[in-house]
Every structure is written in structure tokens, then in C-alpha cells.
N, C-alpha and C positions, 0 to 999 in steps of 0.2 A: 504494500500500500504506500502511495507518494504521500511525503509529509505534507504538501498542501492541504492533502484529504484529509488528515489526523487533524490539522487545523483546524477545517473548515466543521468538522466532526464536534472538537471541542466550544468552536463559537457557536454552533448551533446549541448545543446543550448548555451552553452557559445565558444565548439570547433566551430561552425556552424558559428557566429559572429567573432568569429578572425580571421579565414580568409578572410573575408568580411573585417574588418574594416582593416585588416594588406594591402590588394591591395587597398585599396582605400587609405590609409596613402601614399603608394609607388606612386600613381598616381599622388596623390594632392604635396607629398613631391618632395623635391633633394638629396635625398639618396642612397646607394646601399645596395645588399639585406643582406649584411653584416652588415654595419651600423643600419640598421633595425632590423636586429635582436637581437643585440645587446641591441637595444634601447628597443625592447621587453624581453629580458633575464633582464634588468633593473624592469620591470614593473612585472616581476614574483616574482624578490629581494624582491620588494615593499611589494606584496600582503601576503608570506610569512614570512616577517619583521615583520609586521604590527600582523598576527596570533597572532607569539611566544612571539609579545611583551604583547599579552592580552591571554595568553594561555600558560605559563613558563614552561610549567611540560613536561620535558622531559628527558632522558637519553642518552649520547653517548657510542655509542659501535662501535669498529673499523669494525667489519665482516658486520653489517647491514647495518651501513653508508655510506662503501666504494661500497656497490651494489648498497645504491642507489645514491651515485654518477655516479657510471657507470651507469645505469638507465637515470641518468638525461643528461650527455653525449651524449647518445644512440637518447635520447627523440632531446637535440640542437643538433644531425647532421640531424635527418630529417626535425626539421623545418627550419633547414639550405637549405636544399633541396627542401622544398617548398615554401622559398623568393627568391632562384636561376628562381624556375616554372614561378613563379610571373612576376620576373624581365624580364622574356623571354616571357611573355605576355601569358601566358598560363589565359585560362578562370577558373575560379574559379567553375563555375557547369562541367568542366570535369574534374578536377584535383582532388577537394575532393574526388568524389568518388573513384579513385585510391587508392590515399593515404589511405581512409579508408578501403581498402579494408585488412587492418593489422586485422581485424578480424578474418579471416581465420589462420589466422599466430600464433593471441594469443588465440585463441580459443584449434587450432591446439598444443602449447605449452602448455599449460592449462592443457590439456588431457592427455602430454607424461610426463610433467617433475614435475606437481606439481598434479596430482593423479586425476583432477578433473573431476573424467568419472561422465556425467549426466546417473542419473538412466533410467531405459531402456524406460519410459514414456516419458524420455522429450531427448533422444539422437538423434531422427530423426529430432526433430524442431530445436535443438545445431545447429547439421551439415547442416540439409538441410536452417537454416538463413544465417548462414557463407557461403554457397555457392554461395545463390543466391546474397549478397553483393558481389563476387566475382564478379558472370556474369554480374548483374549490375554496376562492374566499368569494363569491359572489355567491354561490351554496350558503354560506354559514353565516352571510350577513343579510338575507331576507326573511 
């Protein structure tokens, strides 16, 4: 197995728990989903603190950093908009799948903006996986 996949493995099972543990914070807490979030953008500070301080090597460059700060922006308005769901009692088994359904989006940008056409063996399992995430959050959210 390519260690991408072990990656991509781990962040799926850790995105899968955060939203779990973030409504149940919100439930058991007295917060708002602002507050929350914040207190989670804390806890991201943390775990990339903690990285660079045993991983030093790195370089700054204004063109890469300033992307992914927009990036990271991009990334806190939607979880901004998924403690708003929260807060408004939305279920957590219909919500993610919406939200996830960004696969079709970055699959779709994947394809236009950064060249990544899968070769002609695996372009119908690309599209037709990103799909059916699609239908299956349009499934779970009517």
C-alpha cells in the first residue's frame, strides 16, 4: 500500500471523529459555534507547533505561503459553516455527507486547473466515485 493511501486513510478517520467529537463538545459545552471554532483553530496551532518544533526544516517563500494561507482561510470558512450546521442542530450523519461531497469539486478542479487527467483505465472509476459521493449526499440531505 503507497503511503499516500495510509495518509489519506488516517485523515479520513480523523475528519470522520471531528465532527463527532466537535457536536458533542457543542452539546456537553456553553459555547457558540464561533467560540468553538476558534477553540479548534487553537488545537490545529497546537498540533502544527508541536510538528515544526521537532521537524525545523523549512523554507519561507511569499507566493507558496500566501496560497496556503488562502487555503487555510478557504479551509476556516467552511468549518465555520459546519459549527453554524451544528449549532442549528443539524444531524451529523446528514451533514457530512454534504459537506463531503467537495469531492466532486476537487476532483473536478484536479482535472481543469492542475492537469490531473487519470489515465483512460482508471477515468471512469475518478468520475463515476465522485459522483456517486455526490448522489449519496443529495440521498441523505432530502
Amino acid at each position: 500500500m503507497s503511503n499516500w493511501l495510509v495518509y489519506g486513510i488516517i485523515a479520513a478517520i480523523c475528519f470522520g471523529l471531528n465532527t463527532v467529537i466537535y457536536k458533542v463538545a457543542y452539546q456537553k459545552g456553553n459555547f457558540s459555534p464561533y467560540y468553538g471554532s476558534l477553540v479548534f483553530g487553537l488545537g490545529i496551532v497546537l498540533i502544527f507547533g508541536l510538528f515544526l518544533l521537532f521537524k525545523p526544516s523549512f523554507e519561507f517563500e511569499w507566493k507558496s505561503n500566501s496560497l496556503a494561507l488562502i487555503a487555510g482561510i478557504i479551509w476556516g470558512i467552511g468549518f465555520l459553516a459546519i459549527a453554524v450546521a451544528i449549532a442549528q442542530k443539524a444531524d451529523v450523519s446528514r451533514l457530512a455527507p454534504i459537506y463531503n461531497a467537495n469531492t466532486i469539486l476537487a476532483v473536478l478542479l484536479g482535472i481543469i486547473f492542475l492537469k490531473e487527467v487519470p489515465d483512460a483505465s482508471q477515468i471512469f472509476r475518478v468520475i463515476a466515485g465522485a459522483v456517486l459521493i455526490v448522489v449519496g449526499s443529495i440521498l441523505v440531505s432530502v
